[in-house]
C-alpha positions in Angstrom: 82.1 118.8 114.0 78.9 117.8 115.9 75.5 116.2 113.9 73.8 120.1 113.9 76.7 121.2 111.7 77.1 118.4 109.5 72.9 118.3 108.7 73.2 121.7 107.8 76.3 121.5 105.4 74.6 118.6 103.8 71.6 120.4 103.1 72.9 123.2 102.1 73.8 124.1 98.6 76.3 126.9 98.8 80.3 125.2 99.7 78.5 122.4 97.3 77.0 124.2 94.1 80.0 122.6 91.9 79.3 119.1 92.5 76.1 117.0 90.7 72.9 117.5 92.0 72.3 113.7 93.1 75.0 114.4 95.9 72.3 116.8 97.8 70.6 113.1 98.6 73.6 110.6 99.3 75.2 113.7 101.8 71.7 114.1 103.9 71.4 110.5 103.7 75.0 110.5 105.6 74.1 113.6 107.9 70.6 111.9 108.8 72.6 108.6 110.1 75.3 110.9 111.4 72.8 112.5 113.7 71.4 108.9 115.1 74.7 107.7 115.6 77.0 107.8 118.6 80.5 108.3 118.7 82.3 104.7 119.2 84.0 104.3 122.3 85.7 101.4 124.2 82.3 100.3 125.5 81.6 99.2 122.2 83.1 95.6 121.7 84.1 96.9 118.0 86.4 99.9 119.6 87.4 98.0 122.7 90.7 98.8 121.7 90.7 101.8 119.8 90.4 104.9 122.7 89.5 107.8 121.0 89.8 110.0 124.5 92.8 111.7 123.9 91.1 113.7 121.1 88.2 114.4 123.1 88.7 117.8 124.0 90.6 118.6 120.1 87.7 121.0 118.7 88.3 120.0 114.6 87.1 122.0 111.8 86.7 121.7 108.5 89.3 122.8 106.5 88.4 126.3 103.8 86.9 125.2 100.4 89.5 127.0 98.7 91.2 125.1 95.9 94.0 127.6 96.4 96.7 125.7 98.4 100.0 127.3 99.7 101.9 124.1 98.4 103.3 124.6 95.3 105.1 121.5 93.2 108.8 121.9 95.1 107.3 121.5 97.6 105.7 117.9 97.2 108.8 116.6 94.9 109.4 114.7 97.5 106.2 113.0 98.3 105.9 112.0 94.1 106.0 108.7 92.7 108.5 108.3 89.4 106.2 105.8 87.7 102.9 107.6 88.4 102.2 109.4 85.0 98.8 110.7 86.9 98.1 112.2 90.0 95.0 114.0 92.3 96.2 115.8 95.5 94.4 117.0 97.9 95.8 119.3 100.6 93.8 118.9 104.3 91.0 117.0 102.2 90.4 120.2 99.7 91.7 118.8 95.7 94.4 120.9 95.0 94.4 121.3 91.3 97.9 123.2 90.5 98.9 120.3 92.3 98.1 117.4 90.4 98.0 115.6 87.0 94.7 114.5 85.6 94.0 112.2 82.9 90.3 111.9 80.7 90.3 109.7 77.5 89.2 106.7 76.6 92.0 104.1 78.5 91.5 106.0 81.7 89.6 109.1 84.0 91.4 110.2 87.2 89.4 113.5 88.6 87.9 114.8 91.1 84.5 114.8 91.5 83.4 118.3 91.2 85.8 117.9 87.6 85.4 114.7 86.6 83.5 114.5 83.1 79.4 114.6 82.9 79.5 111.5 80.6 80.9 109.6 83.8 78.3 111.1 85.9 75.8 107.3 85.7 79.0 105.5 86.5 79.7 107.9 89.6 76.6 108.0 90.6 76.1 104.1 90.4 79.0 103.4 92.6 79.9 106.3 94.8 78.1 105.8 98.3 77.0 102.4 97.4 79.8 100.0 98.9 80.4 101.7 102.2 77.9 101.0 104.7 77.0 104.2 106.8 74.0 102.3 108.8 76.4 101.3 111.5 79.6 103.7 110.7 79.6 106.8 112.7 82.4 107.9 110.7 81.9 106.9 107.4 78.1 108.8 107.8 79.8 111.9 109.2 82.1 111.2 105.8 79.1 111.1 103.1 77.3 113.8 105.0 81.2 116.1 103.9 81.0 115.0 100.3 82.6 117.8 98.6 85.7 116.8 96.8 86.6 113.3 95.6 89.2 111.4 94.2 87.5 109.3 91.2 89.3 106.4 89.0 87.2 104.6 86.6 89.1 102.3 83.9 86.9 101.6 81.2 86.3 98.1 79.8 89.7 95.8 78.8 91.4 98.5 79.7 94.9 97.6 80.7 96.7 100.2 82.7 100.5 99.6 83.9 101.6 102.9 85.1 100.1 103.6 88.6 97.4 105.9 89.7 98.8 108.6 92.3 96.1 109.5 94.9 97.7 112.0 97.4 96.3 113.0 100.5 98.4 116.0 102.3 97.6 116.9 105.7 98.7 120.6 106.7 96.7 122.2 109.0 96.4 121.9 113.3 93.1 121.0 114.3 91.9 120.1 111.1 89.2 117.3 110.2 89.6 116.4 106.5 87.1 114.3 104.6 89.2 112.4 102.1 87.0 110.0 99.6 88.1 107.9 96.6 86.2 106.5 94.4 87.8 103.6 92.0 85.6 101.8 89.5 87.5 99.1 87.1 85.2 97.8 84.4 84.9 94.4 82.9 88.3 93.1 81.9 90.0 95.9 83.0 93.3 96.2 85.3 94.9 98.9 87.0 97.4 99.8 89.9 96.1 103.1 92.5 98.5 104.0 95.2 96.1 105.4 98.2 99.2 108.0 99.9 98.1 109.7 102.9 101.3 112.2 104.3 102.2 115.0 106.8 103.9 117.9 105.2 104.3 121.6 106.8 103.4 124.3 104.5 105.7 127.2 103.8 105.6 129.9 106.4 103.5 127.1 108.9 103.8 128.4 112.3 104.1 124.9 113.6 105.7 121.4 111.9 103.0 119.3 111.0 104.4 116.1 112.2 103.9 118.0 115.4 100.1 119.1 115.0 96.9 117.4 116.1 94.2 116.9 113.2 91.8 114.5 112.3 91.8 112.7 108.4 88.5 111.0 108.0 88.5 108.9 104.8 86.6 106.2 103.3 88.1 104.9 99.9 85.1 102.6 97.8 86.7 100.0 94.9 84.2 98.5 92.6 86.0 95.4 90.3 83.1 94.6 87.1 83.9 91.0 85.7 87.4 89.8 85.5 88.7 93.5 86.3 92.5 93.3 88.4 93.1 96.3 90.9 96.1 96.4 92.6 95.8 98.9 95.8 98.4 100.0 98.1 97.9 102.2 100.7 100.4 104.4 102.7 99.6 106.0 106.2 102.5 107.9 107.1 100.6 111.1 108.9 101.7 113.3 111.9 102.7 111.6 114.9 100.0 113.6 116.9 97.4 112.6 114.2 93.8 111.0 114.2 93.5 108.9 111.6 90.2 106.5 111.2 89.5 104.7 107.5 87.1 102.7 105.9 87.8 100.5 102.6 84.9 99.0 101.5 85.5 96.5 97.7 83.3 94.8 96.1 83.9 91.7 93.9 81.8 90.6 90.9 82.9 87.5 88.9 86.7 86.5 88.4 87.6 89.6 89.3 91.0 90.2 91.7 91.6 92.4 94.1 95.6 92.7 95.7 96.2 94.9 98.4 98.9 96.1 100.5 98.4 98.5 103.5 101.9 99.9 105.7 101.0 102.3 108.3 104.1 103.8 110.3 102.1 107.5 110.9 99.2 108.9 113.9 98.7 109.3 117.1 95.8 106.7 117.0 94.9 104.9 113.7 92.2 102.4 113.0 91.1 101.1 109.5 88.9 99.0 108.8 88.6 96.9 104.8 85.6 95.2 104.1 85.9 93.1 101.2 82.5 91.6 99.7 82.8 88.9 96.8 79.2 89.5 94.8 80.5 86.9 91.7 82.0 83.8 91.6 85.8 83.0 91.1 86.3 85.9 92.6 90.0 86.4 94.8 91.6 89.3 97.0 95.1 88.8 98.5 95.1 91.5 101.8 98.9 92.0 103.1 99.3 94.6 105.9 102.4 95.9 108.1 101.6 98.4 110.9 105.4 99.2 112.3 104.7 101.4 115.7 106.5 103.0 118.8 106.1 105.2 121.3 102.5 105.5 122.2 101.2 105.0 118.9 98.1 103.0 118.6 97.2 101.4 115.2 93.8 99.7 115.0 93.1 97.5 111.7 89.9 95.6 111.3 89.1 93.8 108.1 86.1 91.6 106.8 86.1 89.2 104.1 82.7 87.8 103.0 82.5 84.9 100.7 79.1 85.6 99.2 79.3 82.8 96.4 81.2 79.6 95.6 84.8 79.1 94.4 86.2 82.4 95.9 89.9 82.7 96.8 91.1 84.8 99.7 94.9 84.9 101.3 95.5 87.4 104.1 99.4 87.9 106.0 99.2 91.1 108.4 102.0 92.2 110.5 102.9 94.4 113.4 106.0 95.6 115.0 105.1 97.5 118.4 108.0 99.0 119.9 108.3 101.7 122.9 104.7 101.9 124.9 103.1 101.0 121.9 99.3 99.1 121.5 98.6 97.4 117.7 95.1 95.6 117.0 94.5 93.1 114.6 90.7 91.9 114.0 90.1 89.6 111.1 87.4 88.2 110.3 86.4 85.5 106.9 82.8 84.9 106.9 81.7 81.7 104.5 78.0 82.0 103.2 75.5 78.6 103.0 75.4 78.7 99.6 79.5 79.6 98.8 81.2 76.5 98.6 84.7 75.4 97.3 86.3 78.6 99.3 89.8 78.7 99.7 90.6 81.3 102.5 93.4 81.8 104.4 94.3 84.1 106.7 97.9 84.8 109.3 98.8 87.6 111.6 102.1 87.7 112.9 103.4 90.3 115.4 106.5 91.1 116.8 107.3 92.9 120.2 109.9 95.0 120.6 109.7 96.4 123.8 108.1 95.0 127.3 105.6 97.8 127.6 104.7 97.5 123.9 101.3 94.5 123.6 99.5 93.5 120.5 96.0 92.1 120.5 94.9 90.2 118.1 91.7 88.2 117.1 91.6 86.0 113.9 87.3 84.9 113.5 86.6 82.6 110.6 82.3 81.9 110.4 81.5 79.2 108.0 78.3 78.1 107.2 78.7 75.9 104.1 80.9 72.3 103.9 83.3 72.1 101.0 85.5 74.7 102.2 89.5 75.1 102.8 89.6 77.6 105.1 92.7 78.7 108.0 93.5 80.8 110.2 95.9 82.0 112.9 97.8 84.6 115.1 101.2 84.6 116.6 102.6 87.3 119.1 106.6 87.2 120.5 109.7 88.3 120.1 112.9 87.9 118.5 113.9 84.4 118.3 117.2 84.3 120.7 118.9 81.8 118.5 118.1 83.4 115.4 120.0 86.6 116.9 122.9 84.5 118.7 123.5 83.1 115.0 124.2 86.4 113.5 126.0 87.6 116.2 128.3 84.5 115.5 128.7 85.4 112.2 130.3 89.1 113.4 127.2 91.7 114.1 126.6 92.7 117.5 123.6 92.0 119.1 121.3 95.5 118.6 122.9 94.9 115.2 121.5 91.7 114.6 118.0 92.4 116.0 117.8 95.6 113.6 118.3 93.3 110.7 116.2 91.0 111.9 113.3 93.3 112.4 113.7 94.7 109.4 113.3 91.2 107.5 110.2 90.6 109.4 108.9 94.2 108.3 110.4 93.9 104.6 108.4 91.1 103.2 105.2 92.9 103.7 107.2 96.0 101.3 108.6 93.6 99.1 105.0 92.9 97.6 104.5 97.1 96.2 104.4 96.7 93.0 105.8 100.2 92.6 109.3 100.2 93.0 110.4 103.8 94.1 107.6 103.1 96.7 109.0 99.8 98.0 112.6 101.7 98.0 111.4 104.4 100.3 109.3 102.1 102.6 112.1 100.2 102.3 114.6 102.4 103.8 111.8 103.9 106.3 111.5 100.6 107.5 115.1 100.2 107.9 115.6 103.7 109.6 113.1 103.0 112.0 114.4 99.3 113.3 117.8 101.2 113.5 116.5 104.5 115.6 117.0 107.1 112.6 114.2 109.7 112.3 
């Protein structure tokens, strides 16, 4: 979709007439910087990495606006999550209603936007577009400038939630470009747990399997935390193997709030993501644990940003990869520590396995710090499986590929030990487990 066509669906107010009139502004906003933005490519020290060439020549479109999805519920029982009591699907970026299980009362809203109450409109309108940059983001711009449907969470003030949120993301379609967006907004004292799911699932009568198809999920997912609010996120990328699949997760902090996070991407073609925490308040903390598990020629990208705008802020980060086959994973990380924020604690680890010779991991942990009472680490480590480790379970009566699948799978597990959701952590579990031991 090239800058022409995204000005004029912005300005236009016909695939649009359902959703509040302030979006007219943010989506022309998005299409404007859209149009003075070029697409990133590895000349740009950012996406050095990240080679978006093999999509090139793939002319996406935007999926129909219908709301009318061939899916039915049999067919996503398998994609459901037991302890989520609430759920928004959306099928190639369109919300699928018929699909999912809303929730509007005065513990918690989960809608989309062109459903979600008018007496949440100021709270929508204060938050949505306001996180994620689009001055520099070529795809979060052509993202704002596609507003249309929207996954929106808001838990209202000492609100405690403890059964998950469910926000699923389906992608269907060959040559496809969905705009995914979430918006999740926990007021002061509040707490809540959102599961961020994006899958690949054919549709009935599908000409071609999905895992097999080329399309294009663009998605940028903004988390607000008021004072002392608790979100627990975990996000799933599990798409086609022939998929594009470029993120942005932008959260902001305000005082004592706590933001956890876990991200496991297995899924794509070529994925890059990039999670940009801000903490506005003090006393504020985020805990960012990743696992991107890879083979073949799978490239998986994840960039994240953790800026300590004021004093006595906690941050802990532990992302791993496990490349395998021809693979390429990325790791970028950077903790930025502002003049005035002192007595931060931040840490921050990436640790990466290779499981193959072709298979190479780059990795780049950046810590800036500009005030002087701080604690703050970092580091990387890239290798293999320890040879003694695997000699010592080999003496205890495995064979050796035996003993390297368990002990890839331990390094994988503790990332999926931290879900909070336990049917989740079962299945990534075992997906983990089937893919250290060659199962499909």
């Amino acid at each position: 979709m090239n800058a022409d066509t995204v000005l004029t669906r912005a300005l236009s107010g016909t695939a649009q007439a359902s959703i509040p009139s302030w979006t007219g502004a943010l989506r022309a906003r998005g299409a404007a910087r859209f149009a003075l933005l070029a697409r990133p490519t590895t000349r740009d020290e950012e996406w050095r990495f990240t080679d978006l060439s093999p999509f090139a020549q793939t002319a996406f479109v935007a999926a129909p606006g219908s709301k009318t999805s061939p899916l039915t519920l049999a067919d996503i029982a398998g994609l459901t999550v037991d302890e989520a009591q609430t759920r928004l699907v959306f099928v190639d970026g369109i919300y699928a209603p018929a699909l999912s299980i809303r929730q509007d009362d005065d513990h918690l809203v989960v809608a989309d936007l062109q459903t979600a109450p008018a007496r949440h409109a100021h709270t929508i309108e204060a938050h949505l577009g306001r996180h994620a940059s689009i001055d520099t983001a070529y795809f979060a711009a052509q993202n704002t400038a596609s507003i249309e449907n929207a996954a929106v969470v808001i838990v209202p003030r000492d609100s405690a939630i403890t059964a998950p949120v469910h926000l699923l993301f389906i992608g269907t379609q060959k040559d496809v470009l969905g705009f995914p967006r979430a918006l999740i907004v926990a007021e002061p004292g509040s707490s809540v747990t959102v599961l961020e799911d994006y899958v690949v699932l054919n549709p009935p009568g599908g000409q071609e399997e999905a895992h097999l198809a080329t399309y294009f999920t663009n998605t940028v997912t903004e988390i607000a935390l008021a004072d002392s609010a608790r979100v627990n996120h975990i996000r799933l990328q599990r798409e086609g193997n022939r998929a594009l699949h470029v993120g942005l997760c932008a959260v902001s902090l305000a005082r004592a709030s706590e933001y956890t996070s876990v991200s496991v991407a297995f899924g794509a073609r070529i994925s890059r993501v990039n999670v940009e925490v801000v903490h506005h308040g003090e006393r504020a903390a985020c805990t960012l644990d990743g696992l991107a598990m890879i083979d073949g020629r799978q490239l998986a990208d994840t960039h994240t940003f953790v800026d300590h705008a004021k004093p006595h802020g906690i941050s802990r980060q532990l992302h791993k990869c496990i490349a395998g086959g021809s693979a390429h994973a990325v790791f970028n990380g950077k903790v930025m520590v502002r003049p005035d924020a002192q007595k931060i604690d931040a840490r921050q680890s990436n640790r990466n396995l290779l499981l193959s010779g072709k298979a190479h991991i780059d990795t780049k942990p950046q810590l800036e710090i500009f005030a002087s009472d701080v604690k703050c680490t970092h580091g990387a480590t890239v290798g293999q499986l320890d040879h003694d480790e695997v000699f010592y379970l080999q003496s205890r009566g495995l064979d050796e590929v035996a003993a390297r699948n368990l002990l890839t799978y331990a390094f994988g597990a503790e990332i999926v030990d931290r879900i909070p959701i336990d049917s989740v952590k079962r299945q990534l579990a075992q997906k983990v487990l089937d893919q250290t031991t060659g199962a499909s």
